[in-house]
ROBABA-780902 format. One line per 8 residues: their letters; for each residue x, y, z of N, C-alpha, C, O. Coordinates in pm, whole numbers. Layout:
REM residues N
a) X/Y/Z/X/Y/Z/X/Y/Z/X/Y/Z; ...
//
This chain:
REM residues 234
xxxxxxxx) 83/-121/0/0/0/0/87/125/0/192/131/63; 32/238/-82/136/393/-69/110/460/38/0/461/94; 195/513/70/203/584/190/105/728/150/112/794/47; 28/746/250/-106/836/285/-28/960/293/65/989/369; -85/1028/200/-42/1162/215/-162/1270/283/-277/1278/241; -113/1335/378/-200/1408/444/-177/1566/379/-66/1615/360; -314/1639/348/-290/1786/295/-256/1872/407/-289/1859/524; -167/1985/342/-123/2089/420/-204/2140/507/-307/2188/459
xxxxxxxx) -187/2148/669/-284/2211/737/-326/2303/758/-441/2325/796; -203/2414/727/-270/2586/693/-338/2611/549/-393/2717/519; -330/2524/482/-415/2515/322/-485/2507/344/-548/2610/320; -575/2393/413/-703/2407/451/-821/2432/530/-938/2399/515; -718/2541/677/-784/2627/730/-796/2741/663/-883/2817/706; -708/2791/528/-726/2941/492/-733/2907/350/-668/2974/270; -814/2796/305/-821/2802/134/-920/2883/98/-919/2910/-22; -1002/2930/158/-1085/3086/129/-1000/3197/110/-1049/3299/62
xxxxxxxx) -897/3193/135/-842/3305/124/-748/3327/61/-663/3239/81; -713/3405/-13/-605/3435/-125/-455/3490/-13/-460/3535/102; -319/3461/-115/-214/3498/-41/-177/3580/-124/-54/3587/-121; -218/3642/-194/-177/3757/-239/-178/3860/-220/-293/3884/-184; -110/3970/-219/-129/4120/-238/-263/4195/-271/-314/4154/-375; -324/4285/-214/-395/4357/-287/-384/4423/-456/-289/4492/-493; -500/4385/-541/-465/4452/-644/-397/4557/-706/-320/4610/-625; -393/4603/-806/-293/4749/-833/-333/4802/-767/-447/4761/-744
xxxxxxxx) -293/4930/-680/-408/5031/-626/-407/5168/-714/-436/5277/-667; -380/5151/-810/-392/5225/-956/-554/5248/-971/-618/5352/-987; -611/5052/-956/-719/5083/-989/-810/5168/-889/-910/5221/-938; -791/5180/-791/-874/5235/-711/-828/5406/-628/-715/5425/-584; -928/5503/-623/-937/5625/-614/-914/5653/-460/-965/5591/-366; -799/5794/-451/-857/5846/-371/-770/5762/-256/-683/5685/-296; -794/5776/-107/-748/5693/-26/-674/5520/6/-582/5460/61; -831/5500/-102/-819/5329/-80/-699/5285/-164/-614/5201/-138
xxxxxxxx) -720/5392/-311/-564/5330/-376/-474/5343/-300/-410/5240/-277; -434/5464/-233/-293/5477/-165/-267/5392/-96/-150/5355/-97; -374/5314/2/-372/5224/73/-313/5113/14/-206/5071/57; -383/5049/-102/-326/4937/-210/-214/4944/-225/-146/4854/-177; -156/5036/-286/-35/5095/-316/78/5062/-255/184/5023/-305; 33/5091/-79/171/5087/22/190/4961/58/291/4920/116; 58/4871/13/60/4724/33/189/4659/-75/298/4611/-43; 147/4673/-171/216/4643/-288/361/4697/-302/427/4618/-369
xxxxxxxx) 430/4801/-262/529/4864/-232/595/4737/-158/695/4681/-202; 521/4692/-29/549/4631/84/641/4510/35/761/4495/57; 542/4416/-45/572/4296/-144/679/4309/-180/761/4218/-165; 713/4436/-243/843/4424/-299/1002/4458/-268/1103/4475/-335; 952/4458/-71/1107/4500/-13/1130/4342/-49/1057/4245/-70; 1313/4372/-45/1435/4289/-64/1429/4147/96/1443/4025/89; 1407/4224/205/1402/4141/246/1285/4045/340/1185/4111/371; 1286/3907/385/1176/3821/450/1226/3829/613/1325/3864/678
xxxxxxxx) 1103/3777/635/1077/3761/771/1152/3651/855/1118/3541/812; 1228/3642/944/1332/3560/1021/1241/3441/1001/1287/3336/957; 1094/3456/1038/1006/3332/1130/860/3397/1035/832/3516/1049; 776/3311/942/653/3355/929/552/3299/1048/561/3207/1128; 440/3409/1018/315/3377/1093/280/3229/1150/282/3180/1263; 250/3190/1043/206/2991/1029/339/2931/1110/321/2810/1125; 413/2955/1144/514/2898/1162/583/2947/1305/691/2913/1354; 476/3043/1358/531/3085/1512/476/2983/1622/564/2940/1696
xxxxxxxx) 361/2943/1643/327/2889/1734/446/2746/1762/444/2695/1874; 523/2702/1679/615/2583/1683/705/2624/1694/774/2546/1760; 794/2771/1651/893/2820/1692/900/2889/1787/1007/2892/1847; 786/2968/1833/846/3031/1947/707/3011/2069/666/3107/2135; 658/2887/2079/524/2846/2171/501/2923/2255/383/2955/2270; 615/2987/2351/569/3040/2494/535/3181/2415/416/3212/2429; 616/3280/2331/584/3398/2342/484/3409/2286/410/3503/2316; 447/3320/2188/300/3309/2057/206/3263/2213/153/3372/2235
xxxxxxxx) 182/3216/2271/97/3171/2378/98/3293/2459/-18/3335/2469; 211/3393/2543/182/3505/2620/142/3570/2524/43/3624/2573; 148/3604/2418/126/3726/2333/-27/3744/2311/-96/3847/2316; -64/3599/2284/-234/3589/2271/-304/3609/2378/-415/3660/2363; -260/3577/2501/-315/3599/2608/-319/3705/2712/-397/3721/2806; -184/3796/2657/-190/3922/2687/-239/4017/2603/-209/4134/2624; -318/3984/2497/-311/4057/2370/-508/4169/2403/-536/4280/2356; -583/4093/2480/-731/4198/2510/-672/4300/2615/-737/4404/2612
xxxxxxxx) -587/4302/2692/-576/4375/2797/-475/4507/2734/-465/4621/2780; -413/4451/2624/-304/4566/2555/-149/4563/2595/-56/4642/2576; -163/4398/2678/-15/4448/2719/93/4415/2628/205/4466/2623; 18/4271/2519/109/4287/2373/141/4383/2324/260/4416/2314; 40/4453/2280/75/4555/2187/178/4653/2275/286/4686/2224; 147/4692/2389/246/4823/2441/393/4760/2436/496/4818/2399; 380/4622/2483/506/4557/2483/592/4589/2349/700/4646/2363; 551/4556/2228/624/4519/2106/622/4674/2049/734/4699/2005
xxxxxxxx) 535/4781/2035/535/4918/2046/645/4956/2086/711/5024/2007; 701/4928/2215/784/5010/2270/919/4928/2245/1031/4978/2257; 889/4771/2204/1025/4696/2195/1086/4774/2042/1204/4806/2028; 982/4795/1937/1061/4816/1801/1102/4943/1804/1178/4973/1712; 1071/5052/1901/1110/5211/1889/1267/5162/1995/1377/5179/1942; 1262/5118/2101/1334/5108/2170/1468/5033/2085/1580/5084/2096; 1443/4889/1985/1582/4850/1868/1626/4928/1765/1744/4940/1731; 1523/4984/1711/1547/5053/1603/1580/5276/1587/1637/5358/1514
xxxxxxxx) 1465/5267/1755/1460/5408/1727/1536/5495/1837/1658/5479/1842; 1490/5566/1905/1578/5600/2028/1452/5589/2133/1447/5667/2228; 1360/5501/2116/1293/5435/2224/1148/5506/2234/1082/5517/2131; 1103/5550/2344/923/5630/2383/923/5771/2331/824/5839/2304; 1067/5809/2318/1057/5959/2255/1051/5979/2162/1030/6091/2117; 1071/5853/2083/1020/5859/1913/884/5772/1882/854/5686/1800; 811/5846/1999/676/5759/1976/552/5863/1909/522/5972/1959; 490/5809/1789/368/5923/1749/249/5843/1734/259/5756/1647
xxxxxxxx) 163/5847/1783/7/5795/1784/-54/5736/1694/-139/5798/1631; -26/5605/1666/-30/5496/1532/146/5547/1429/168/5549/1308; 204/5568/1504/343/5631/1432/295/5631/1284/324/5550/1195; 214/5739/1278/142/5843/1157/43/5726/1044/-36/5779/965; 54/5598/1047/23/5548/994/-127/5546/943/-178/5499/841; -191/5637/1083/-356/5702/1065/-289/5845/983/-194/5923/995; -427/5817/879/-398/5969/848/-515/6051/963/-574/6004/1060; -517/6167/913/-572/6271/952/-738/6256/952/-785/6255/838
xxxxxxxx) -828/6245/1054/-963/6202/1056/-1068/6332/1087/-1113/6367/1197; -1094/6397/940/-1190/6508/978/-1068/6632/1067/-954/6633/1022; -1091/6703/1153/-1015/6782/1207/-909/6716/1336/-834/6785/1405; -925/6575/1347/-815/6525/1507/-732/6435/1387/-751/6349/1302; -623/6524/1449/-476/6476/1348/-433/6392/1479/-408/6435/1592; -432/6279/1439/-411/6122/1478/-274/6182/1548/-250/6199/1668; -196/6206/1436/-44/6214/1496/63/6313/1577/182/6339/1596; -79/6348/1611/12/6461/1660/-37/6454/1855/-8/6530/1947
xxxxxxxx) -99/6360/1851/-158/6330/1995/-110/6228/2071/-127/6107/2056; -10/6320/2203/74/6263/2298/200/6210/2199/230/6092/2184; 259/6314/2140/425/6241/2079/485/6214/2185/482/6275/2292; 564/6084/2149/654/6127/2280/628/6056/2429/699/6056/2529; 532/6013/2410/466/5985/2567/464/5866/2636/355/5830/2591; 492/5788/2699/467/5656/2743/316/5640/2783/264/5530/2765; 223/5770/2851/109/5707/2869/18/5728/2731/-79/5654/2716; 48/5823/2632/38/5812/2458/36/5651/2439/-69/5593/2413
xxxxxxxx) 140/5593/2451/217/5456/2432/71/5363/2493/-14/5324/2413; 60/5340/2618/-22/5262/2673/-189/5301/2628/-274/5214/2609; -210/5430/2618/-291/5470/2600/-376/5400/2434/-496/5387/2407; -250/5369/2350/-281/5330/2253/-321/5183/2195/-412/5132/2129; -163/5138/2276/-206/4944/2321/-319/4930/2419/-391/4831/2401; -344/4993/2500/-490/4952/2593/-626/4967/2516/-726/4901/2543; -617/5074/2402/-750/5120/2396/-775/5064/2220/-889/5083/2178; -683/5003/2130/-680/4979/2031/-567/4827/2045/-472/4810/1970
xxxxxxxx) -589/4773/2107/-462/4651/2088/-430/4584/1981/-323/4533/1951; -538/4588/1920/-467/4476/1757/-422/4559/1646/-356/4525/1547; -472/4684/1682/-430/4798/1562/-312/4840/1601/-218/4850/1522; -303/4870/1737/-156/4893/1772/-49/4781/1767/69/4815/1757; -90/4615/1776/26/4552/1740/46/4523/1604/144/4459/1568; -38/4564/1526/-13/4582/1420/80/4702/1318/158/4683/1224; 36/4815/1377/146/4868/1362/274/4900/1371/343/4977/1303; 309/4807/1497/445/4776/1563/487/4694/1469/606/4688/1437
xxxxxxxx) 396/4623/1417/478/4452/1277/511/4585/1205/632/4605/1195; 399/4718/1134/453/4729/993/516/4850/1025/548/4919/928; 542/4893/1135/696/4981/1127/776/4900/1155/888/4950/1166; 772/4804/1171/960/4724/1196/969/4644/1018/1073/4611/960; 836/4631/968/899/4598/784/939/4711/768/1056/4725/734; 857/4823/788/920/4965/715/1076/4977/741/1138/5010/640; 1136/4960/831/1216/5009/902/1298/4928/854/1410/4977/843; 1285/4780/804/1427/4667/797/1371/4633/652/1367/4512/628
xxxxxxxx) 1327/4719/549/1265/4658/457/1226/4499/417/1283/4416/346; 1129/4494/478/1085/4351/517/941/4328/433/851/4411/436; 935/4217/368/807/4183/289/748/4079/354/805/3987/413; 596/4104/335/553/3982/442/569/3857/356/583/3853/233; 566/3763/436/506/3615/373/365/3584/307/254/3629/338; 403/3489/197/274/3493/120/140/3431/229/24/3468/212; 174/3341/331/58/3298/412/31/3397/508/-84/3383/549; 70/3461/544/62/3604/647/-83/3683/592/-166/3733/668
xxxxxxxx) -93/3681/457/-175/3773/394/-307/3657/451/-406/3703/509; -293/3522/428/-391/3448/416/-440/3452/525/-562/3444/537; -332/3473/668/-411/3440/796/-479/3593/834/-597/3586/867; -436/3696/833/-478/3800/793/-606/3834/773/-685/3879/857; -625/3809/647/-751/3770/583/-822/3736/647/-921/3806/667; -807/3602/715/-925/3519/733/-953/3580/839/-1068/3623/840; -882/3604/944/-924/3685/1061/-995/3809/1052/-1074/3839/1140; -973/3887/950/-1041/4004/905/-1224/3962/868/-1324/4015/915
xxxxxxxx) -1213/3867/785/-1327/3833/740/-1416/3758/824/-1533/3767/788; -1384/3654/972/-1465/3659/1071/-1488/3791/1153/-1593/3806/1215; -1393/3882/1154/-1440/3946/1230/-1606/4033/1153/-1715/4057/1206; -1550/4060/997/-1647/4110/924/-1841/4015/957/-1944/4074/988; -1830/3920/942/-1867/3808/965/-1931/3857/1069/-2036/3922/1062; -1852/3817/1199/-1917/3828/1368/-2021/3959/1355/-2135/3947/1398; -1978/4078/1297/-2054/4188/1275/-2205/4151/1189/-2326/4173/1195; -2120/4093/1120/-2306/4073/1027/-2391/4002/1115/-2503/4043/1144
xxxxxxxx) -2341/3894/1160/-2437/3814/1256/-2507/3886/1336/-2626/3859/1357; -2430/4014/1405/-2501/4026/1551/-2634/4124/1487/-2750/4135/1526; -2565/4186/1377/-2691/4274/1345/-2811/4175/1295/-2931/4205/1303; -2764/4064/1248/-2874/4001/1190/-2955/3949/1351/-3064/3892/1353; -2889/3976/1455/-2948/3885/1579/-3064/3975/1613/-3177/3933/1637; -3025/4118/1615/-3087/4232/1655/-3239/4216/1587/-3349/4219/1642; -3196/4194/1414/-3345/4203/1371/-3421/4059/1395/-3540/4059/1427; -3357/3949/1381/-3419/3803/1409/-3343/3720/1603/-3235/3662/1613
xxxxxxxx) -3398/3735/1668/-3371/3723/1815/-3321/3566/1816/-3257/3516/1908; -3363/3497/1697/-3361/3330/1721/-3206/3337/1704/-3139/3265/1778; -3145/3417/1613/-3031/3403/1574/-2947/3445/1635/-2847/3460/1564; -2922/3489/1792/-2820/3567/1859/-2691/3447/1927/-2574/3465/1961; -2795/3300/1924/-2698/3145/1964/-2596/3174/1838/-2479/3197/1869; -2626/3176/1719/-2523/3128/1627/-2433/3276/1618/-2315/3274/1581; -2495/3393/1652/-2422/3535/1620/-2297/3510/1769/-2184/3558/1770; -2341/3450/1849/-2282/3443/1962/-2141/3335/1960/-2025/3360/1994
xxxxxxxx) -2189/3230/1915/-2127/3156/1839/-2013/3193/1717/-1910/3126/1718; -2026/3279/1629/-1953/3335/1552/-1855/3434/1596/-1749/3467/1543; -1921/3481/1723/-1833/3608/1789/-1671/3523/1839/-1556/3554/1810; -1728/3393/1934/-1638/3358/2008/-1544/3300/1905/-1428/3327/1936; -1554/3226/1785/-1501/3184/1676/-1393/3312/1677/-1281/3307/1728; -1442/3412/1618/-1359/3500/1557/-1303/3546/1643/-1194/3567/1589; -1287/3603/1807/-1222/3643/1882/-1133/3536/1904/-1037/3587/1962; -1111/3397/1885/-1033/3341/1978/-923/3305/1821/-822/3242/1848
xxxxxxxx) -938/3338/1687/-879/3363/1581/-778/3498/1601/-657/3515/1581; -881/3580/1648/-771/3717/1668/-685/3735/1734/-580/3797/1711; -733/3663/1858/-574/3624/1946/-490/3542/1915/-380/3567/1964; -497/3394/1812/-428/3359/1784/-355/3453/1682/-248/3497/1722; -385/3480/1591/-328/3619/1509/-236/3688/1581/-119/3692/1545; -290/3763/1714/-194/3853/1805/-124/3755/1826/-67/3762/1718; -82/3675/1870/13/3565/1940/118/3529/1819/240/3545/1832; 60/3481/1706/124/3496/1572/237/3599/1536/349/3576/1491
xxxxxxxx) 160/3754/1575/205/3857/1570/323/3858/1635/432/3835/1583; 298/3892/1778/421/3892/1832/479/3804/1828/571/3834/1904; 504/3681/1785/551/3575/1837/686/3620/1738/804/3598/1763; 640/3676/1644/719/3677/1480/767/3825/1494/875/3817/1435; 755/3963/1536/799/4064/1611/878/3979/1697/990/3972/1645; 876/3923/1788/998/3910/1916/1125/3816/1843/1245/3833/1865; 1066/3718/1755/1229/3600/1689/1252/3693/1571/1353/3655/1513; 1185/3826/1498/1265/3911/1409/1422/3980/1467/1540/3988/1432
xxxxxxxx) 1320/4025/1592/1437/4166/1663/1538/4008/1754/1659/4030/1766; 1511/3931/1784/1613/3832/1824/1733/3824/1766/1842/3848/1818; 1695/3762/1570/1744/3703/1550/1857/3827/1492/1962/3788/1442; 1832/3963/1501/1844/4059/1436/1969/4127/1469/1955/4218/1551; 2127/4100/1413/2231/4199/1464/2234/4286/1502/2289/4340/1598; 2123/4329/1374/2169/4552/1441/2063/4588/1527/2050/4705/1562; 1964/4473/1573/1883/4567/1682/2010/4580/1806/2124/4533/1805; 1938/4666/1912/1973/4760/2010/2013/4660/2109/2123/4680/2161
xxxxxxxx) 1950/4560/2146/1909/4463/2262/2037/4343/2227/2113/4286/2305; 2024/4333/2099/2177/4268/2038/2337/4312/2027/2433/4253/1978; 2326/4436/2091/2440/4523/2033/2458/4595/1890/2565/4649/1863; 2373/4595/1816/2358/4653/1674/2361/4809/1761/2368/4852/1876; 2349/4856/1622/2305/5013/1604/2164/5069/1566/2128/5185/1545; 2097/4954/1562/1977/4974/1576/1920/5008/1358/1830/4970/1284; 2036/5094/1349/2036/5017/1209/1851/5125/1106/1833/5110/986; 1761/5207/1187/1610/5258/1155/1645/5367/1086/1764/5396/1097
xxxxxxxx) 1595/5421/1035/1568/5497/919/1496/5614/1013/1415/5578/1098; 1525/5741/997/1493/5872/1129/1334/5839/1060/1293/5792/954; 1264/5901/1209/1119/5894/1164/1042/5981/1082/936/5947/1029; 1104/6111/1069/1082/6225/974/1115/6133/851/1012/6144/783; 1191/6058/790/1222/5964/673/1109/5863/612/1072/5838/497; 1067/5812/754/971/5720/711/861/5821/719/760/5763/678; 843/5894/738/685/5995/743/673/6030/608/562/6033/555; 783/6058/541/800/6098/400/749/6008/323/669/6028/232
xx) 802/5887/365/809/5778/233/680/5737/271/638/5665/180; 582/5749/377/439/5745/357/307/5786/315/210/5714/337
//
């Protein structure tokens, strides 16, 4: 008899989901292209990731496990926030409020609130945690020109799209009451995805700056690009 081949296991938790890049953002107007755009830019730095996503929970178990589990309270995100300014930058004093990555919303300019600040800092991982450890991943690509992995996009994705998901449900619970078991049901699905995600996250933030000469914590020079530089190139 031939030996049983078993299919890839991240293939067929995320075969809904594409690993690709967002389209040109040529095609699209206005904000959303630019958005496309910086995606696609992204793709094409020179260099990869020490450790991908799919591949943290086996390489680095304990921090992918604290990371998820510290990840509702915000103490991931402040953690890895302050770890990539601290390797790369000259630490909390080069801190700006989504480090500019929000643009400007109606008249409250995102970035210009609490520069500088450690309770700015906490203020941001406590009250936004997945947006803030997220931005900690894509200023440290910005910073080490780093392209994500093609399954990164996929897990990504899929987490995006339960969460999209959990939202439709609950409204659908609101108008049909029978349906709030399965909206309830969908919620816990997708929250306990997002922490694995955060855990993912950092897990792959902490074995980057590890494995990384020129961070700070290694003896490098930290090696970042001034932040007035990267504000430009955004």
């Amino acid at each position: 008899m031939g030996r049983k081949v078993w299919p890839r296991r991240d293939g067929m938790c995320l075969c809904f989901c594409e690993d690709t890049p967002p389209e040109d953002g040529s095609k699209s107007k206005g904000r959303k292209g630019a958005q496309d755009q910086l995606f696609l830019d992204r793709q094409a730095k020179p260099n990869a990731f020490a450790l991908a996503m799919k591949d943290a929970p086996c390489t680095e178990p304990c921090c992918c496990l604290a990371s998820a589990c510290c990840s509702p309270c915000g103490c991931t995100a402040c953690y890895f926030r302050n770890s990539v300014l601290k390797n790369y930058f000259n630490g909390v004093q080069d801190f700006v409020c989504f480090q500019g990555y929000i643009p400007k919303i109606c008249c409250c300019d995102v970035a210009s609130c609490c520069p500088g600040s450690e309770i700015g800092l906490c203020l941001e991982g406590c009250c936004c945690p997945m947006l803030s450890l997220s931005i900690a991943r894509i200023h440290m690509m910005d910073v080490k020109d780093v392209r994500p992995d093609p399954c990164d996009w996929q897990i990504i994705r899929c987490s995006n799209c339960l969460q999209c998901l959990s939202c439709l449900c609950d409204i659908a619970a609101l108008i049909e009451p029978s349906l709030s078991d399965i909206a309830a049901i969908i919620d816990l699905i997708a929250d306990l995805v997002a922490l694995s995600v955060a855990g993912c996250m950092g897990a792959q933030i902490y074995h980057e700056i590890k494995k990384d000469p020129n961070a700070k914590t290694n003896g490098g020079n930290g090696g970042g690009a001034p932040p007035d530089t990267l504000e430009m190139e955004r």
